[in-house]
N, C-alpha and C positions, 0 to 999 in steps of 0.2 A: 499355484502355491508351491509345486513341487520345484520351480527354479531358483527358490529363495532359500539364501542359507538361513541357518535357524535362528541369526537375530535380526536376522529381517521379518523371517516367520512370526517371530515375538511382537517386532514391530506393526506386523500387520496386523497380526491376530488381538493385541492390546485394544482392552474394552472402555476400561474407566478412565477416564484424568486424561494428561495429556503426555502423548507419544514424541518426543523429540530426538529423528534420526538425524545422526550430525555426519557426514563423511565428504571423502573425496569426491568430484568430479568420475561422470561416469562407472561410481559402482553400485549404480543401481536402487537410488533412490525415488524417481520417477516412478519405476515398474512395483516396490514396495508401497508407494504408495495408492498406488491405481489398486494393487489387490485388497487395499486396506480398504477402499473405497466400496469395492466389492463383496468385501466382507460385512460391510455397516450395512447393506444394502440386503443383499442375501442370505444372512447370519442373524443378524440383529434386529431385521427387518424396519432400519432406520429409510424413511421412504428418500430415493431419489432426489427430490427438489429442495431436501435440505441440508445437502449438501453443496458445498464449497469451495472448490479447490481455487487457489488463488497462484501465481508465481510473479515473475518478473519481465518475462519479453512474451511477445504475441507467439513467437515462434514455439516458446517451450510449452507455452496455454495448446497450441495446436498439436503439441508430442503428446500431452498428458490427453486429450479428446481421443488421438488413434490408438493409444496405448490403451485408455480405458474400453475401446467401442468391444476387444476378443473378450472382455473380462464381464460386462454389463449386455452387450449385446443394443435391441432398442432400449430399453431403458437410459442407457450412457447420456443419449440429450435431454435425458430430465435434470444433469447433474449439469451444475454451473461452475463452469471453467474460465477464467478468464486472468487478465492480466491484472495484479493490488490495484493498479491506475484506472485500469475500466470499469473495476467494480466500487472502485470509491465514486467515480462518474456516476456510474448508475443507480448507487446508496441517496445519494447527494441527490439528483435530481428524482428518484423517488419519494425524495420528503419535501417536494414541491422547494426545493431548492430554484432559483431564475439566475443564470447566467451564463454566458460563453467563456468558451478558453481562448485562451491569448496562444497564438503560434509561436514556434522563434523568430521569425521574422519582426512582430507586431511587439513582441517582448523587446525585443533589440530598438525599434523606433521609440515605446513609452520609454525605455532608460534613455535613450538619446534626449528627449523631449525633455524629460526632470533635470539633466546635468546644465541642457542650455540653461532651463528656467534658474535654477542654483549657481550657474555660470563657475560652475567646474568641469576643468579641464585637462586638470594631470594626472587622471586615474584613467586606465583603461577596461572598457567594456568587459571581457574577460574576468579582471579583477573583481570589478561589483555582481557581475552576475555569480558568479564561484561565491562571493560572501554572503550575497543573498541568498544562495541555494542552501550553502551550508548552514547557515543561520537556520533556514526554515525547515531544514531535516532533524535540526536540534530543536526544535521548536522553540525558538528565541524571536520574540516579534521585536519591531522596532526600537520600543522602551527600554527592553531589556539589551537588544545591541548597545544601544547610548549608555547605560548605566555600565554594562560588560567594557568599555572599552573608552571609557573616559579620562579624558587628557590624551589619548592618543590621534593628533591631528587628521592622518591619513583616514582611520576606522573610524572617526567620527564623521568623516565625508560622507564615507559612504553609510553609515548608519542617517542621516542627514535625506541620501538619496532613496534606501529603503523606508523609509516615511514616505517621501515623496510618494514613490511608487506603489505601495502599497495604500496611498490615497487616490491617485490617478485612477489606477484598478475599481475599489471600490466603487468611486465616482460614476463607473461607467458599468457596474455589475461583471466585472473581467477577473476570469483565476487565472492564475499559471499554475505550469504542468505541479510545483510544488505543493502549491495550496489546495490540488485536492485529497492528498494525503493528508492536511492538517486541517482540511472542512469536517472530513471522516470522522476524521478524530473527536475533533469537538463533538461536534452529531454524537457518536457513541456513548463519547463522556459525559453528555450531559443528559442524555437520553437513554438509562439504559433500562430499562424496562419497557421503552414503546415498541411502536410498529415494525419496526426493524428487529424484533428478536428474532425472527425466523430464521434468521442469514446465517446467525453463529451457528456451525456444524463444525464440518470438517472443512481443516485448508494448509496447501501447498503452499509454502513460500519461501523464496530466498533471498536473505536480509541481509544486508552489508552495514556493518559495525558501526560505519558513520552516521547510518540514517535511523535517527533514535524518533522521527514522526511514523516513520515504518512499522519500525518495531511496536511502539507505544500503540500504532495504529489495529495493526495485528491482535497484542493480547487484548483490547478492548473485543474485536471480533472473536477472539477467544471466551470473554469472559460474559457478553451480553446474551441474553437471551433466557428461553424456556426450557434448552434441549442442553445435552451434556456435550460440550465440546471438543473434540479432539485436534490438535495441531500440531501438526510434523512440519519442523521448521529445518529445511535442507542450505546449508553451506557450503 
Protein backbone atom coordinates (compact mmCIF):
# COMPACT_ATOMS: atom_id res chain seq x y z
CA UNK A 1 0.00 0.00 0.00
CA UNK A 2 2.66 2.22 0.77
CA UNK A 3 3.58 2.62 -3.17
CA UNK A 4 0.07 3.92 -4.05
CA UNK A 5 -0.58 7.44 -4.31
CA UNK A 6 -3.53 8.43 -2.35
CA UNK A 7 -6.15 8.03 -4.95
CA UNK A 8 -5.16 5.00 -5.71
CA UNK A 9 -5.14 4.24 -1.94
CA UNK A 10 -8.79 5.38 -2.17
CA UNK A 11 -9.24 3.20 -4.97
CA UNK A 12 -7.97 0.28 -3.22
CA UNK A 13 -9.15 0.75 -0.03
CA UNK A 14 -13.09 1.66 -1.40
CA UNK A 15 -15.53 -0.80 0.38
CA UNK A 16 -19.20 -0.36 -1.01
CA UNK A 17 -20.50 0.18 -4.76
CA UNK A 18 -18.40 0.25 -7.30
CA UNK A 19 -14.68 1.60 -7.76
CA UNK A 20 -13.95 2.85 -11.35
CA UNK A 21 -10.10 3.71 -11.96
CA UNK A 22 -10.08 5.24 -15.26
CA UNK A 23 -6.28 6.35 -16.37
CA UNK A 24 -3.29 6.08 -18.80
CA UNK A 25 -1.38 3.11 -19.74
CA UNK A 26 1.06 2.10 -17.26
CA UNK A 27 0.30 4.35 -14.25
CA UNK A 28 -0.42 1.70 -12.22
CA UNK A 29 -3.52 0.38 -12.41
CA UNK A 30 -2.78 -3.37 -12.33
CA UNK A 31 -0.79 -3.00 -9.00
CA UNK A 32 -4.04 -0.84 -7.46
CA UNK A 33 -5.90 -3.22 -8.33
CA UNK A 34 -3.97 -6.46 -7.09
CA UNK A 35 -3.88 -4.37 -3.53
CA UNK A 36 -7.60 -3.96 -3.74
CA UNK A 37 -7.71 -7.53 -4.19
CA UNK A 38 -5.85 -7.89 -1.08
CA UNK A 39 -7.61 -5.89 0.70
CA UNK A 40 -11.20 -7.67 0.01
CA UNK A 41 -9.31 -10.64 1.01
CA UNK A 42 -7.39 -9.59 4.13
CA UNK A 43 -9.42 -6.58 5.45
CA UNK A 44 -12.91 -7.49 4.67
CA UNK A 45 -12.29 -11.06 4.92
CA UNK A 46 -14.12 -11.41 1.52
CA UNK A 47 -12.84 -15.27 0.88
CA UNK A 48 -10.61 -15.78 -2.13
CA UNK A 49 -12.60 -17.98 -4.49
CA UNK A 50 -14.95 -15.08 -4.92
CA UNK A 51 -13.22 -13.30 -6.36
CA UNK A 52 -12.75 -12.27 -10.06
CA UNK A 53 -10.45 -10.61 -11.80
CA UNK A 54 -11.14 -10.51 -15.42
CA UNK A 55 -8.99 -8.44 -18.27
CA UNK A 56 -8.27 -8.72 -22.07
CA UNK A 57 -5.18 -10.68 -23.19
CA UNK A 58 -3.59 -13.93 -21.60
CA UNK A 59 -0.57 -11.92 -21.10
CA UNK A 60 -2.03 -9.18 -18.78
CA UNK A 61 -4.29 -12.24 -16.82
CA UNK A 62 -0.59 -13.73 -16.18
CA UNK A 63 0.82 -9.93 -14.90
CA UNK A 64 -2.21 -9.60 -12.55
CA UNK A 65 -1.51 -13.61 -11.18
CA UNK A 66 2.50 -12.54 -10.41
CA UNK A 67 1.61 -9.09 -9.37
CA UNK A 68 -1.07 -10.56 -6.94
CA UNK A 69 1.17 -13.86 -5.76
CA UNK A 70 3.84 -10.76 -3.19
CA UNK A 71 0.36 -9.35 -2.19
CA UNK A 72 -1.85 -12.89 -1.23
CA UNK A 73 0.91 -14.96 -1.02
CA UNK A 74 -0.67 -19.04 -1.34
CA UNK A 75 -4.00 -17.90 -1.15
CA UNK A 76 -3.53 -15.84 -4.78
CA UNK A 77 -4.55 -19.32 -6.64
CA UNK A 78 -7.79 -19.32 -4.98
CA UNK A 79 -8.40 -15.94 -6.82
CA UNK A 80 -9.59 -16.50 -10.48
CA UNK A 81 -7.82 -14.58 -12.98
CA UNK A 82 -8.39 -14.96 -16.43
CA UNK A 83 -9.01 -13.52 -19.80
CA UNK A 84 -13.53 -11.91 -20.19
CA UNK A 85 -13.14 -14.79 -23.10
CA UNK A 86 -12.02 -17.76 -20.93
CA UNK A 87 -14.14 -16.91 -18.37
CA UNK A 88 -17.42 -16.52 -20.37
CA UNK A 89 -15.91 -20.10 -21.86
CA UNK A 90 -15.93 -21.44 -18.59
CA UNK A 91 -19.62 -19.61 -17.34
CA UNK A 92 -21.09 -21.00 -20.44
CA UNK A 93 -19.99 -24.56 -20.31
CA UNK A 94 -20.48 -24.58 -16.47
CA UNK A 95 -24.28 -24.28 -17.02
CA UNK A 96 -23.99 -27.31 -19.07
CA UNK A 97 -23.92 -25.31 -22.09
CA UNK A 98 -22.68 -28.24 -25.48
CA UNK A 99 -20.52 -26.72 -27.95
CA UNK A 100 -17.05 -26.00 -29.75
CA UNK A 101 -15.45 -23.01 -30.94
CA UNK A 102 -15.01 -22.37 -34.48
CA UNK A 103 -11.03 -21.28 -35.20
CA UNK A 104 -10.15 -18.57 -37.76
CA UNK A 105 -9.38 -20.97 -39.99
CA UNK A 106 -12.91 -23.03 -39.86
CA UNK A 107 -14.69 -19.40 -39.36
CA UNK A 108 -13.06 -18.40 -42.75
CA UNK A 109 -14.27 -21.79 -44.53
CA UNK A 110 -18.17 -21.62 -43.02
CA UNK A 111 -18.18 -17.75 -44.52
CA UNK A 112 -16.68 -19.18 -47.78
CA UNK A 113 -19.34 -22.07 -47.64
CA UNK A 114 -22.55 -19.49 -47.16
CA UNK A 115 -21.36 -16.83 -50.00
CA UNK A 116 -20.95 -19.80 -52.52
CA UNK A 117 -24.31 -21.27 -51.34
CA UNK A 118 -25.84 -17.35 -51.64
CA UNK A 119 -23.63 -17.10 -54.71
CA UNK A 120 -22.09 -13.86 -53.69
CA UNK A 121 -19.22 -12.67 -54.85
CA UNK A 122 -18.25 -9.07 -54.67
CA UNK A 123 -17.74 -8.51 -51.05
CA UNK A 124 -14.74 -9.54 -49.45
CA UNK A 125 -14.07 -11.79 -46.54
CA UNK A 126 -12.56 -8.98 -44.37
CA UNK A 127 -15.52 -6.88 -45.04
CA UNK A 128 -18.32 -9.48 -43.71
CA UNK A 129 -16.20 -10.71 -41.06
CA UNK A 130 -15.43 -6.91 -39.56
CA UNK A 131 -19.55 -6.43 -40.02
CA UNK A 132 -20.26 -9.40 -38.47
CA UNK A 133 -17.99 -8.83 -35.50
CA UNK A 134 -19.09 -5.49 -35.22
CA UNK A 135 -22.53 -6.28 -35.23
CA UNK A 136 -22.14 -8.79 -32.67
CA UNK A 137 -20.03 -6.48 -30.14
CA UNK A 138 -23.30 -4.16 -30.53
CA UNK A 139 -25.38 -6.94 -29.97
CA UNK A 140 -27.42 -6.58 -33.20
CA UNK A 141 -28.31 -10.25 -34.30
CA UNK A 142 -29.25 -10.87 -37.72
CA UNK A 143 -32.96 -9.23 -37.76
CA UNK A 144 -31.88 -6.39 -36.48
CA UNK A 145 -28.91 -5.98 -39.10
CA UNK A 146 -31.68 -6.39 -42.05
CA UNK A 147 -34.10 -3.87 -40.34
CA UNK A 148 -30.67 -1.42 -39.47
CA UNK A 149 -29.71 -1.35 -42.99
CA UNK A 150 -32.50 -1.63 -45.24
CA UNK A 151 -32.49 -0.69 -48.92
CA UNK A 152 -28.93 -0.65 -48.47
CA UNK A 153 -27.86 -3.33 -51.32
CA UNK A 154 -24.21 -3.97 -50.28
CA UNK A 155 -25.34 -4.35 -46.00
CA UNK A 156 -28.00 -6.23 -46.88
CA UNK A 157 -25.58 -8.98 -48.58
CA UNK A 158 -24.09 -9.23 -45.88
CA UNK A 159 -26.78 -9.25 -43.32
CA UNK A 160 -28.17 -11.94 -45.82
CA UNK A 161 -24.70 -13.87 -45.08
CA UNK A 162 -24.79 -13.37 -41.13
CA UNK A 163 -28.13 -15.30 -41.25
CA UNK A 164 -26.68 -17.69 -43.00
CA UNK A 165 -23.86 -18.01 -40.77
CA UNK A 166 -25.36 -17.80 -37.82
CA UNK A 167 -27.56 -20.76 -38.86
CA UNK A 168 -24.68 -23.00 -40.24
CA UNK A 169 -23.24 -22.46 -36.67
CA UNK A 170 -26.15 -23.23 -34.75
CA UNK A 171 -26.81 -26.30 -37.02
CA UNK A 172 -23.71 -27.84 -36.04
CA UNK A 173 -23.65 -26.55 -32.06
CA UNK A 174 -20.41 -24.05 -33.27
CA UNK A 175 -19.72 -20.31 -31.51
CA UNK A 176 -17.31 -17.92 -32.59
CA UNK A 177 -14.77 -16.17 -30.60
CA UNK A 178 -17.86 -13.26 -30.65
CA UNK A 179 -20.56 -15.24 -29.50
CA UNK A 180 -19.28 -16.13 -26.34
CA UNK A 181 -19.31 -12.69 -25.00
CA UNK A 182 -23.03 -12.63 -26.18
CA UNK A 183 -23.88 -16.43 -24.85
CA UNK A 184 -22.72 -14.70 -21.32
CA UNK A 185 -24.59 -12.15 -21.63
CA UNK A 186 -27.81 -13.76 -22.38
CA UNK A 187 -26.89 -16.61 -19.38
CA UNK A 188 -26.60 -13.52 -17.00
CA UNK A 189 -29.67 -11.70 -18.28
CA UNK A 190 -31.85 -14.13 -18.08
CA UNK A 191 -30.47 -15.88 -15.13
CA UNK A 192 -29.80 -13.62 -12.67
CA UNK A 193 -30.40 -15.08 -9.41
CA UNK A 194 -29.11 -18.76 -10.42
CA UNK A 195 -26.19 -20.80 -9.84
CA UNK A 196 -23.92 -18.46 -11.27
CA UNK A 197 -24.22 -15.75 -8.48
CA UNK A 198 -21.12 -16.72 -6.83
CA UNK A 199 -18.75 -15.36 -9.82
CA UNK A 200 -19.92 -11.64 -9.33
CA UNK A 201 -17.17 -10.21 -6.86
CA UNK A 202 -14.45 -8.29 -7.96
CA UNK A 203 -13.05 -7.84 -11.67
CA UNK A 204 -10.41 -6.28 -13.86
CA UNK A 205 -11.32 -5.25 -17.18
CA UNK A 206 -10.49 -3.29 -20.21
CA UNK A 207 -13.23 -2.30 -22.37
CA UNK A 208 -12.90 -0.71 -25.78
CA UNK A 209 -15.84 1.75 -26.54
CA UNK A 210 -16.96 -0.22 -29.56
CA UNK A 211 -17.67 -3.54 -27.81
CA UNK A 212 -20.93 -2.64 -26.07
CA UNK A 213 -21.50 -7.09 -25.68
CA UNK A 214 -18.36 -6.51 -23.39
CA UNK A 215 -19.45 -3.83 -21.52
CA UNK A 216 -23.17 -5.01 -21.13
CA UNK A 217 -21.42 -8.32 -20.47
CA UNK A 218 -19.38 -7.02 -17.52
CA UNK A 219 -22.08 -4.91 -15.67
CA UNK A 220 -24.25 -7.99 -15.69
CA UNK A 221 -21.23 -9.69 -13.85
CA UNK A 222 -21.38 -6.69 -11.81
CA UNK A 223 -24.79 -6.71 -10.97
CA UNK A 224 -25.69 -10.62 -10.57
CA UNK A 225 -25.29 -12.38 -7.73
CA UNK A 226 -25.40 -12.65 -3.59
CA UNK A 227 -22.27 -10.78 -2.62
CA UNK A 228 -21.63 -6.90 -3.20
CA UNK A 229 -19.79 -6.26 -6.26
CA UNK A 230 -16.88 -4.34 -6.98
CA UNK A 231 -15.53 -3.21 -10.52
CA UNK A 232 -12.58 -1.34 -11.59
CA UNK A 233 -12.98 -0.92 -15.18
CA UNK A 234 -9.23 0.10 -16.46
CA UNK A 235 -8.81 2.18 -20.09
Amino acid sequence: MSELNPKQREAAQFKDGIAAVIAVPGSGKTRTMMERIGILVNEYGIPPEHILGLTFTRNAAEEMRSRLVPVLGNLSSRVRLSTIHSFCLHLLKSEGRVFEILSGKEQLIFIKNVMKRLRIKDLTLGTILREISLAKNNIIDPTEFKDLFYGDKTMMQVANIYESYEEAKSNKLLLDFDDLLLEAYYLLRDNDAGPISSHAMSKKHSCRPKSHSMFKTVRLFMTVGRYAACLIICV
